[in-house]
C-alpha positions in Angstrom: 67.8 55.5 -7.7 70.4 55.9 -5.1 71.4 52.1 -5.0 73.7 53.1 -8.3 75.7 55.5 -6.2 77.5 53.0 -4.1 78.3 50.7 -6.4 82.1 50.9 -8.4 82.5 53.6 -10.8 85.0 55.9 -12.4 85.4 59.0 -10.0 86.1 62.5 -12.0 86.5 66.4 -10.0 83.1 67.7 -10.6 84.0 71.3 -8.3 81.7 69.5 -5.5 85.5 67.0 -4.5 85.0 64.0 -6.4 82.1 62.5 -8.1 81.4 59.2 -9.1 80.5 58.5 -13.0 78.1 55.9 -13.4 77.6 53.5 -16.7 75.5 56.2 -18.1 78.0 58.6 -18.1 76.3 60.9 -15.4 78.1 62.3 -13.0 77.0 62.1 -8.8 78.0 63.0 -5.5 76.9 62.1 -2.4 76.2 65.1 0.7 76.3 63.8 4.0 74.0 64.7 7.0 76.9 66.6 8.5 77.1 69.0 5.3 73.7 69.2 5.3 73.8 70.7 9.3 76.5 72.7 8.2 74.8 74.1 5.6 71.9 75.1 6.6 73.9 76.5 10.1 76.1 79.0 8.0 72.8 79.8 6.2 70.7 80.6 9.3 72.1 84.3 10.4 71.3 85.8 6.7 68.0 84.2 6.8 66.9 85.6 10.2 68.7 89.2 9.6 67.6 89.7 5.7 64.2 87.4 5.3 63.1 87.2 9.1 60.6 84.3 8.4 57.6 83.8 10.4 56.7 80.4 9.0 58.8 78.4 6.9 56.9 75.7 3.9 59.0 72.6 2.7 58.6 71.2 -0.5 58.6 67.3 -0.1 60.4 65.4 -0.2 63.7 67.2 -0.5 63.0 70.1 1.5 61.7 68.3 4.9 64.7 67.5 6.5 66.3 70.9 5.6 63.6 72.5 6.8 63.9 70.8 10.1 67.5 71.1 10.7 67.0 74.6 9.8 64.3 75.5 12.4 67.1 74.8 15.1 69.4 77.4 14.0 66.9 79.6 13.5 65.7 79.4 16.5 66.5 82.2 19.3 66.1 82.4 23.0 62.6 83.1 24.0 61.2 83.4 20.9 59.0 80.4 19.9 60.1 78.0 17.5 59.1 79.1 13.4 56.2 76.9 12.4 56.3 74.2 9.1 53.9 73.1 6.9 54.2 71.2 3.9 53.5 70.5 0.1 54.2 67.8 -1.8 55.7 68.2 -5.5 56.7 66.0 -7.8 59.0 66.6 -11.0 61.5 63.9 -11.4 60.3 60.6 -13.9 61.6 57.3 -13.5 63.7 56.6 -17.5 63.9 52.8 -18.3 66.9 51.1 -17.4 68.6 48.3 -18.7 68.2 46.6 -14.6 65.2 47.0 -13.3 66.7 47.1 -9.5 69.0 49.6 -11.0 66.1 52.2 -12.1 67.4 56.2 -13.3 65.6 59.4 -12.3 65.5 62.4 -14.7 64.0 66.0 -14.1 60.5 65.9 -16.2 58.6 68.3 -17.5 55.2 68.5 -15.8 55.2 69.4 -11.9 52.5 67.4 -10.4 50.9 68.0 -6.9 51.3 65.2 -4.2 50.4 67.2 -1.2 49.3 70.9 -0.4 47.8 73.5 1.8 44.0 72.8 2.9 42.4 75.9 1.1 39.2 75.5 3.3 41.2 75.6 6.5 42.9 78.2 8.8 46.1 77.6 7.1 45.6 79.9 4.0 44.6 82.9 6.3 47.8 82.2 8.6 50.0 82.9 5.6 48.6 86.3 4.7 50.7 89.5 6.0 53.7 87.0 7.1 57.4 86.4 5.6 57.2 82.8 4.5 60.2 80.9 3.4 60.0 78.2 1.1 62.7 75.3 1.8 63.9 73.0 -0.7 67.2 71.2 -1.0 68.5 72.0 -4.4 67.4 74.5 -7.6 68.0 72.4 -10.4 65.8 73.0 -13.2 64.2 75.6 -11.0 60.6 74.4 -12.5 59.6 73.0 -8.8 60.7 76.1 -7.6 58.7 78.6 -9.9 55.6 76.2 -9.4 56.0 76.9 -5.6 56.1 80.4 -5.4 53.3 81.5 -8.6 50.6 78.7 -6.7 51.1 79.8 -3.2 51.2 83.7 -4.2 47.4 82.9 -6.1 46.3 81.2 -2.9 47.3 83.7 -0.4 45.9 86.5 -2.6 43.1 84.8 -2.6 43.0 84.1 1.0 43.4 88.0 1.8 40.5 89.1 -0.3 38.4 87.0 1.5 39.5 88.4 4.6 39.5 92.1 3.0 43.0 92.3 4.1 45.8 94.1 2.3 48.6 93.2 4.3 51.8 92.2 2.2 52.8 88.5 2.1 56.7 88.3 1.3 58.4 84.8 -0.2 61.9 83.6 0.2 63.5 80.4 -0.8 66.4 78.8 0.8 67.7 75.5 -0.8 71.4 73.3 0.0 72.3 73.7 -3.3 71.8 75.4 -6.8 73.2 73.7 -9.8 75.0 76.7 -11.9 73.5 75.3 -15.4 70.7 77.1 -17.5 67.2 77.2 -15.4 63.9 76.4 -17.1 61.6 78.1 -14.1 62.1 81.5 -13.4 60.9 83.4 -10.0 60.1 86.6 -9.4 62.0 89.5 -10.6 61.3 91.3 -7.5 62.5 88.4 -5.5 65.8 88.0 -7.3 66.2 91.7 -7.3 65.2 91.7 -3.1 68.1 89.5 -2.4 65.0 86.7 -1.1 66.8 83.7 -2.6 69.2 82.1 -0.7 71.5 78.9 -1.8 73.1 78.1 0.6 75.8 76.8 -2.2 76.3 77.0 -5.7 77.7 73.6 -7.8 78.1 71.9 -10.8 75.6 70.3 -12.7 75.9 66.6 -10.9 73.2 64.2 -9.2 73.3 65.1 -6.0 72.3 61.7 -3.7 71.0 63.0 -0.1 71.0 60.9 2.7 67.5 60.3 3.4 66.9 59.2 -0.7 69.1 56.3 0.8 67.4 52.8 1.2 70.2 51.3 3.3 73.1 52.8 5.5 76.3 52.1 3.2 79.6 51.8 4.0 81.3 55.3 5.0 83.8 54.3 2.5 81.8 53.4 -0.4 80.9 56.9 -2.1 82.8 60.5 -2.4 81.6 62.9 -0.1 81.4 66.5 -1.5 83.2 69.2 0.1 80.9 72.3 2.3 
């Protein structure tokens, strides 16, 4: 997938700087690990003030390395570092492409499970009562998104009625970026309304190529890199 973004192309405004437009006439920009840090660091006072999170879960694989970076700037003196975990969804399909070296990714329509929580373990009780934030790096179709939140809330209910608990368990989502185009997932009124969903910025509707999708450093020079 990413191989076609450093390769030559027309280059259009997209609202993100420049983005490149491939053969296909899709539009994509590249973010850099420096945007990313400074994304998630401009992000990190709302999150502790407004969702105070006492474990954060990172949809793979875009939401790992957010998640991480995050962590740091969440982190305060003295208090202990907020714990991950992880689950694994899947959403994009690989299209057929005229090169097969060359392949194109599109959002699907079925979410499928490629990791989750161990239900029979101590993890599902450790989520009950807390404020959990869900980290993912962008809301495009927001179908990943939706599948997240209505699967983990059956779980942890679940979870507390086994432990005859009734203690509230409180969602937020933080992602890099949310793509201002027409969402096919919804989430929770209540979470919308609560001010518990966070992008840390809003863009156009272009590919977004993040540098760990990369297979090979390339050359600085070789892509646009959006504006923070």
């Amino acid at each position: 997938m990413v191989e076609k973004v450093y390769v030559t192309y027309n280059e259009v405004s997209s609202g993100l700087g420049t983005a490149l437009v491939t053969p296909d006439g899709q539009e994509r920009a590249r973010a850099n690990r420096q945007q990313v840090h400074k994304l998630c660091q401009a992000s990190a006072d709302q999150i502790l003030s407004e969702f105070k999170p006492k474990l954060m879960i990172a949809i793979g694989g875009g939401g790992y390395v957010p998640a991480r970076i995050l962590r740091s700037f969440l982190k305060r003196p003295s208090a202990p570092n907020i714990p991950i975990q992880a689950i694994g969804l899947s959403l994009y399909e690989q299209l057929p492409s005229s090169k097969p070296s060359d392949p194109v990714e599109a959002p699907g329509t079925k979410v499928t499970r490629t990791q989750w929580l161990d239900l029979s373990s101590l993890e599902m009780t450790n989520l009950v009562g807390k404020n959990i934030l869900i980290v993912d790096e962008v809301d495009d179709t927001r179908t990943t998104l939706e599948y997240a939140v209505r699967e983990l809330q059956k779980d942890v209910e679940t979870a507390a009625q086994k432990l005859g608990s009734n203690e509230k368990t409180q969602f937020s989502i933080f992602v890099l970026h949310n793509k201002e185009k027409p969402k096919k997932g919804h989430l929770p009124q209540d979470m919308m309304d609560g001010g518990r969903y966070l992008a840390a910025k809003t863009v156009s509707d272009v590919w977004i190529c993040y540098p760990w999708e990369a297979t090979y450093a390339p050359p600085l020079s070789s892509a646009p890199i959006m504006r923070v």
